[in-house]
N, C-alpha and C positions, 0 to 999 in steps of 0.2 A: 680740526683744531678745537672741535666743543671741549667743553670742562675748565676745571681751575685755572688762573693767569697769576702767575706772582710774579711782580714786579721788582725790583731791583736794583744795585750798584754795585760791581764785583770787584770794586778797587778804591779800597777808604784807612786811612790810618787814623792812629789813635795817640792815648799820652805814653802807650805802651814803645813809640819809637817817637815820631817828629810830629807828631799829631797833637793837636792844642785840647782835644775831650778826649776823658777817658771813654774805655767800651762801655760802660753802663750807663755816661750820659749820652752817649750820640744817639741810642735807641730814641729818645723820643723825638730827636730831628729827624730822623730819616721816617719814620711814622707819620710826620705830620706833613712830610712832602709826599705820601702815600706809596714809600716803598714796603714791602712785604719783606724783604729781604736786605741783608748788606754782606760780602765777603769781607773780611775784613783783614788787608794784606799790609801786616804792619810789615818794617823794613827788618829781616835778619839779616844780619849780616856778615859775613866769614870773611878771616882777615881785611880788617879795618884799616886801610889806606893811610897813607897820609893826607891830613887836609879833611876828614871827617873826625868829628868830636868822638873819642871813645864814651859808652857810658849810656846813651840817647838811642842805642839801638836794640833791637830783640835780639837775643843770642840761642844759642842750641837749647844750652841748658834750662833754657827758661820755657821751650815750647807748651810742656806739661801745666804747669803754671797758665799760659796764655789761655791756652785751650779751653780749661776751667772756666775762666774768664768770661772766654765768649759766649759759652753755656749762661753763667749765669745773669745775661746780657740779654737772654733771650727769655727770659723770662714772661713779656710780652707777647702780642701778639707780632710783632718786628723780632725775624730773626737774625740773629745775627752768627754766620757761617766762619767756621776758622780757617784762616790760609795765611798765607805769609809773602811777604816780597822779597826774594831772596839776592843779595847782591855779591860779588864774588869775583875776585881777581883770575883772571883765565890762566891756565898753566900750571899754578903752583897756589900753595896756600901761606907761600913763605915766598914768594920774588912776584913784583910788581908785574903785572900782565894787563889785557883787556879787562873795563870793569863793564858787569851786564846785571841787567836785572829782569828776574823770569817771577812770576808769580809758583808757589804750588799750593794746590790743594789737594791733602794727604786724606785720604779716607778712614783713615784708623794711625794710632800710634804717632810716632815723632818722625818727622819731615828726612830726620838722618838722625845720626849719633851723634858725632862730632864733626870736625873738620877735614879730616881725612876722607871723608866722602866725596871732596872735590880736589885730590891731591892728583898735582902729574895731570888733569886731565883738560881736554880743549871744550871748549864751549859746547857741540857739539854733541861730546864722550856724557860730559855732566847732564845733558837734559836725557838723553834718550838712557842714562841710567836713573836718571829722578823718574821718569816714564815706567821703567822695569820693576822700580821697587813700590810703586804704587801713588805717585806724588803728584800725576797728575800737573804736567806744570802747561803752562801757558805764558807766551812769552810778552810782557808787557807793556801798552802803550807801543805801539810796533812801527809809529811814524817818528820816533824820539829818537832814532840812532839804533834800532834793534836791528842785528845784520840777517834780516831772513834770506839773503841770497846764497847763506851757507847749509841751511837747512833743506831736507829734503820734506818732512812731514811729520815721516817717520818716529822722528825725535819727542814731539810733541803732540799735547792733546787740543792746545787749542792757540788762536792769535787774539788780543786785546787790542779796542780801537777805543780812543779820546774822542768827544764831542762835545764842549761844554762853553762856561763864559769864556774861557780863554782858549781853548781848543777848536779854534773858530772854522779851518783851513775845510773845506767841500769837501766831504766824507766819503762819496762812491768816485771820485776825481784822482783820488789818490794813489799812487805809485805801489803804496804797501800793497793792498787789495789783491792786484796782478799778481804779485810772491802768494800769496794764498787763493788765487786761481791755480796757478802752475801747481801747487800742494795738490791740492782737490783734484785737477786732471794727470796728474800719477797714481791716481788712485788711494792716496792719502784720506783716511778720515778726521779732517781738521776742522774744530766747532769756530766761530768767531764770536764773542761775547763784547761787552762794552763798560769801561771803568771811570767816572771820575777824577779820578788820586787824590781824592780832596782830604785836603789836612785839615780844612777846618767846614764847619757842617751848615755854612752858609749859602748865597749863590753857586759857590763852588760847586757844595752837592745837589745842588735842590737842579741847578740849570743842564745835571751831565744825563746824557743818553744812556734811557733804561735799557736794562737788558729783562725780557722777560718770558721766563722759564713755565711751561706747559705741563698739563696734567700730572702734575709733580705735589707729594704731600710736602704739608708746611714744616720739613725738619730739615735739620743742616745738610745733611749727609744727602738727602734725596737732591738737594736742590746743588749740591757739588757738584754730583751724579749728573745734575742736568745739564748744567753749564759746558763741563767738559762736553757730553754727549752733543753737544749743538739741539736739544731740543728746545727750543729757546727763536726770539726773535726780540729783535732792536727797536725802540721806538724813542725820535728826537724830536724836537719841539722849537721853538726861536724864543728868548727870554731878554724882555727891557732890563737895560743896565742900572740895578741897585746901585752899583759902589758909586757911577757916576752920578745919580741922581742924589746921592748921599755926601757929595762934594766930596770925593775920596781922588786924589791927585792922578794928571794922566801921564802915564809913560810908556815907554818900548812894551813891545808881549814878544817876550822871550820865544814864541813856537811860531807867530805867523809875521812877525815885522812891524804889525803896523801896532797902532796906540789901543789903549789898553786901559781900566781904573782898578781893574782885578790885582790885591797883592798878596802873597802868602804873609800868614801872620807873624814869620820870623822877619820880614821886611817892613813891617809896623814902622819902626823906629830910624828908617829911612826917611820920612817924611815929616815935613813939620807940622802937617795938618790932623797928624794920625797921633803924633807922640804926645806923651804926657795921660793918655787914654787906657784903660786894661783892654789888652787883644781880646780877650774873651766878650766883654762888655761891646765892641765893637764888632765880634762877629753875630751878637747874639740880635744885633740892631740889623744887622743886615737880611740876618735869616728871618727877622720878623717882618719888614719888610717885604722880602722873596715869596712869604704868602700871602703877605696881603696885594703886592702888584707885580711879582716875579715872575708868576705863570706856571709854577713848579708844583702844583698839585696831578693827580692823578689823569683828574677830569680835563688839562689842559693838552695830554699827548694823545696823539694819535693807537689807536687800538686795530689790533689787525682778528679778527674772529674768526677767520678761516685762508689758509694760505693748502694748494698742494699741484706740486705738479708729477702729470702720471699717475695721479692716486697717492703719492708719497708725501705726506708732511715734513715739516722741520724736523730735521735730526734725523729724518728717513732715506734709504737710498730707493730712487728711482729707476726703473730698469726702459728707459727711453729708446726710442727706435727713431725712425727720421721725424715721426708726427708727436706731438706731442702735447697734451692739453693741460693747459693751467686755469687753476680756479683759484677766485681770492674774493673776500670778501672782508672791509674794512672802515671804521668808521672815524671822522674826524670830528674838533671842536668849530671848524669853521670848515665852508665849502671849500671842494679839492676843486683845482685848477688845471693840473697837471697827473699822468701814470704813467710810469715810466718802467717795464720788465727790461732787465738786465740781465745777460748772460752770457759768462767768462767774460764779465768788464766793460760790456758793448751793448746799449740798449738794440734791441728787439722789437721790438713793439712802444710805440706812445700814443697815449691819447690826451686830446687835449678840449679843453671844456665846447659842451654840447655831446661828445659823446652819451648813447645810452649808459655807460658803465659807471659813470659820473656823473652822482645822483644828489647835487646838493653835501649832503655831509654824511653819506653815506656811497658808499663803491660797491662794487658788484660786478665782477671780470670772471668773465668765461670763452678762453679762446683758446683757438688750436693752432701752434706755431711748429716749422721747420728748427729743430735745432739738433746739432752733435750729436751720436751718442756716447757720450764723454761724461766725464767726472767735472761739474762747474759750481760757483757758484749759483746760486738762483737770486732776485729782488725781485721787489716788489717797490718802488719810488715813488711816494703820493705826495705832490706840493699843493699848497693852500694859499690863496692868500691874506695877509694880516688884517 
């Protein structure tokens, strides 16, 4: 795993759909939370439902346009990568169906032509033809109602997982995961990546779980390339709550039940603590905050320096027999407490403090384990305490 680490958020909107900054100001937030990288997955959308505002979203015609955009967005050392969130009535493009939303990232050219791209066909038909024509899609946020039990792999290049201020629910506990074990052990090659969907470039983006992409030059296209490819690895962090500290009101969290002070800034004016305030003015407080006591800088996740089992790195496939040895080396901002290898869903291996291999704030694993020889997920689970 020696060489370059860009870090990143592969799932961020803009003013270009429901997003509060344009693409040329978000560059310098995501900069100063020390990503290298942002996707940037505004919402297109085909055949506009009823119940969604016409007008506020990205449409076909305008990809060219977008594109442009994100180029000249990147002008910086913060790139900014084009893709899009594609949402879409299942069945028809003209009679109400299932509504789903897949990220793609197109490597060259416009995502589709027009609408007729998704005409007549089932969810299914549409991604593993977004797949053929080079698009790259990846199915998004995959604990929100994404039906992977219909998918075999095949279809797709990759699955998107939420962790952030409001995406709170235990991350390798999760149900989704399993759907993409079962991918992986059909022999599917399916990458997993990690998205905020923050619409506005405060806690939201600063607290969500990077995703970060390996020996990879600093240009859009390489780092697409990567993400799809699975050469890449995850790193999440725990982050004190701005909004609450900000005296920002508490209520339900829409994805895990319980209470919550995090609000999108189209629900600003729900609150009588918030209105009468510019949204922006108010996210701009937050996010200045988040680096001053957020935890959202570089320096506060976890870094993983070398990961490989079998001799295989990230994004590589392993040719495993019954024995098989993994190596990891990894460093944290605070002592690690806990290691935890997992594989197909089910840890393997723990160690817990006093272990050789847990070294203060640094790890260092080298061990030889019985596992499958199968298609799995692989982890690597390092807990710390605060």
């Amino acid at each position: 795993m020696a060489g370059a680490q860009l870090w990143g958020d592969c799932h961020t909107h803009s003013s270009w759909s429901d997003g509060l900054f344009s693409v040329e100001e978000l560059g310098r937030f995501y900069e100063s939370f020390g990503q290298d990288f942002r996707i940037q997955t505004d919402h297109l959308i085909v055949a506009v439902p009823d119940g969604l505002p016409a007008g506020k979203w990205l449409h076909a015609a305008q990809w060219p346009d977008y594109r442009s955009a994100c180029g000249r967005a990147s002008a910086g050392e913060h790139i900014c990568v084009p893709g899009a969130e594609v949402g879409w009535e299942v069945g028809s493009t003209a009679a109400p169906g299932e509504w789903f939303h897949t990220k793609l990232l197109p490597a060259a050219g416009e995502p589709f032509a027009d609408e007729s791209f998704f005409a007549g066909l089932s969810y299914v038909e549409v991604l593993a033809k977004a797949k053929a024509a080079g698009c790259r899609p990846v199915v998004a946020h995959i604990d929100q109602g994404a039906p992977l039990e219909r998918l075999s792999g095949a279809e797709v290049c990759g699955l998107e997982v939420r962790y952030d201020i409001e995406e709170t629910r235990p991350l390798l506990a999760r149900p989704s995961l399993k759907q993409w074990d079962r991918m992986l052990a059909a022999g599917h090659r399916v990458s997993i990546s990690s998205g905020s969907d923050a619409h506005q470039p405060d806690l939201w983006a600063g607290s969500g779980l990077r995703t970060v992409v390996l020996d990879t030059p600093r240009e859009a296209e390489a780092i697409a390339a990567a993400v799809a490819a699975g050469r890449s690895y995850l790193s999440g962090t725990w982050h004190p709550d701005c909004y609450a500290a900000a005296g920002w009101p508490a209520h339900p969290n829409r994805l895990t039940g319980g209470i919550t002070h995090f609000s999108p800034w189209w629900e600003f004016k729900q609150y009588k603590e918030l209105q009468g305030r510019s949204p922006r003015a108010l996210v701009v407080e937050i996010f200045e905050a988040a680096l001053r006591n957020g935890r959202c800088r570089r320096d506060d996740y976890p870094v993983l320096a070398a990961f490989s089992v079998c001799g295989a790195g990230s994004g590589q496939q392993a040719s495993a027999g019954a024995r098989c040895e993994v190596h990891a080396v990894w460093h944290t901002h605070v002592p690690a407490c806990l290691a935890r290898i997992i594989a197909d869903g089910a840890p393997v291996q723990q160690l817990t403090a006093g272990h050789p291999a847990l070294r203060g704030m640094e790890g260092v694993l080298h061990e030889t384990l019985d596992l499958r020889p199968i298609f799995y997920s692989f982890a690597l689970d390092v807990s710390a305490s605060r």
